[in-house]
N, C-alpha and C positions, 0 to 999 in steps of 0.2 A: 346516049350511049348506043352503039351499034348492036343490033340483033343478037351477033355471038360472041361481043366482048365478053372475057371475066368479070364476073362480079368483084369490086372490090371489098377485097376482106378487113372489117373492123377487127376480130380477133380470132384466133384459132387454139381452140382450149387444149394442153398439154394432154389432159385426160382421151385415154382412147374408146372407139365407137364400134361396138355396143358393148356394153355394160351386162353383166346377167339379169335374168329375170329377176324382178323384184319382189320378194312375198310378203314384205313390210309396208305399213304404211304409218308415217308419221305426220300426228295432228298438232302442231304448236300454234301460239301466238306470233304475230309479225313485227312486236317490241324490237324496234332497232339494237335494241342493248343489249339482250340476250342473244341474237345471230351467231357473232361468234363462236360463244360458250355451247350452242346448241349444236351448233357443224362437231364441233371436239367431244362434245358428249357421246351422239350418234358414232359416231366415227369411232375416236377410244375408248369409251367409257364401254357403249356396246357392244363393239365392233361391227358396226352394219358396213357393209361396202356397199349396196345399193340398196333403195328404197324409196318407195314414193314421198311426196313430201307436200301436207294440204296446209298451208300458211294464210293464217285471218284472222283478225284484231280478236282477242280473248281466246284463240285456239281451239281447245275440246268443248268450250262453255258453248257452243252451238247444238249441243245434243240435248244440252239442259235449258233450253234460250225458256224462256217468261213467254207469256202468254202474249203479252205485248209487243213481241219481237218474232211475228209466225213466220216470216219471209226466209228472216236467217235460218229458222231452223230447220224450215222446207229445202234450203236450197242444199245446206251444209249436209242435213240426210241423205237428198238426192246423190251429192257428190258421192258422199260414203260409200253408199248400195251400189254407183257406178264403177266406182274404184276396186271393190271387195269381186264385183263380177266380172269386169271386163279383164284388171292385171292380177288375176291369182290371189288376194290377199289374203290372209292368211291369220297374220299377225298384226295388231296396231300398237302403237306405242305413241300415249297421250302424254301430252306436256303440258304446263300450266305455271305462271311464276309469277312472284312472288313481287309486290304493287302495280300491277295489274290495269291500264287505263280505261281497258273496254269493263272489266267489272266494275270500274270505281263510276264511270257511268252510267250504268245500267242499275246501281244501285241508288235505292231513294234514301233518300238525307246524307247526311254526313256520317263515315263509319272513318274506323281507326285502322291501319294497316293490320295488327293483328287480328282485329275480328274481318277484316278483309280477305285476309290470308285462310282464315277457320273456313269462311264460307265457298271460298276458292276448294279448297279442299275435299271439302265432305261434298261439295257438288262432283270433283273428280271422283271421288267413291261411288257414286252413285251410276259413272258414264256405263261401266260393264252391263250393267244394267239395259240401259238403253241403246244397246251396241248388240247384245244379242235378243231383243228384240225385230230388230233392223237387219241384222247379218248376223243366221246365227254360225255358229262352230270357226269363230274366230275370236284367238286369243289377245287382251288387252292387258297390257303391263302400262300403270299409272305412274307416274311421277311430277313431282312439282320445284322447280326449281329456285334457289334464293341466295342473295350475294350474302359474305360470309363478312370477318371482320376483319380480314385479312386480303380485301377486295377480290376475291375468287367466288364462281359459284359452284351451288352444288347442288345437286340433283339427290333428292330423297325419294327414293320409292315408296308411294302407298299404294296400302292394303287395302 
């Protein structure tokens, strides 16, 4: 291609550029299945219009990683502290859902989805914790999300 050809364009995103500052940062899982469900949450369920977005197999369980797993916790803090300093944040908003691949293996022996689900859980209860630690005077709203019987999910907020 010559020096001052146009680049050719693969796609050009409808959404326009720039976006406002983002004071949100949202920490999920990268479960194919929930992607969806997780755009339409943020989006209506919230109403966030922009915010940052840290996606990695088991989502917030980086904050709480096992002594066995120091890498991820190192790196997923590091991101945190980067993110909270460098773009304003402000607010986080943790996600966590329900059968869960990265918990199911990081857990030893065989467990049941609902005591899966419990300890999914009460490890989210515990993130605020370890978030202001890390960054403090930044607020974290938990939530965990799980299909319904009606194939829809939904998003419970914990306390």
């Amino acid at each position: 291609m010559p020096r001052n050809a146009p680049e050719p364009i693969a796609f050009e995103a409808a959404t326009p550029w720039p976006q406002p500052k983002a004071d949100t940062l949202v920490i999920q899982c990268s479960d194919h299945r929930f992607q969806a469900q997780f755009d339409d949450f943020l989006w209506n369920g919230l109403g966030l219009q922009s915010f940052d977005r840290l996606v990695v197999p088991g989502g917030p369980q980086f904050l709480m990683a096992a002594a066995a797993l120091p890498k991820f916790e190192w790196a997923g803090r590091r991101w945190l502290k980067f993110l909270v300093k460098h773009h304003g944040i402000r607010r986080l908003i943790l996600v966590a859902h329900d059968d869960c691949g990265w918990y199911k293996d990081i857990t030893v022996g065989s467990i049941t989805i609902p005591l899966l689900r419990e300890r999914q859980i009460d490890d989210l209860r515990k993130t605020p914790q370890m978030v202001h630690e890390l960054v403090p005077n930044v607020e974290c709203r938990l939530f965990f999300a799980k299909p319904n019987d009606a194939g829809r999910v939904q998003f419970i907020e914990i306390k």
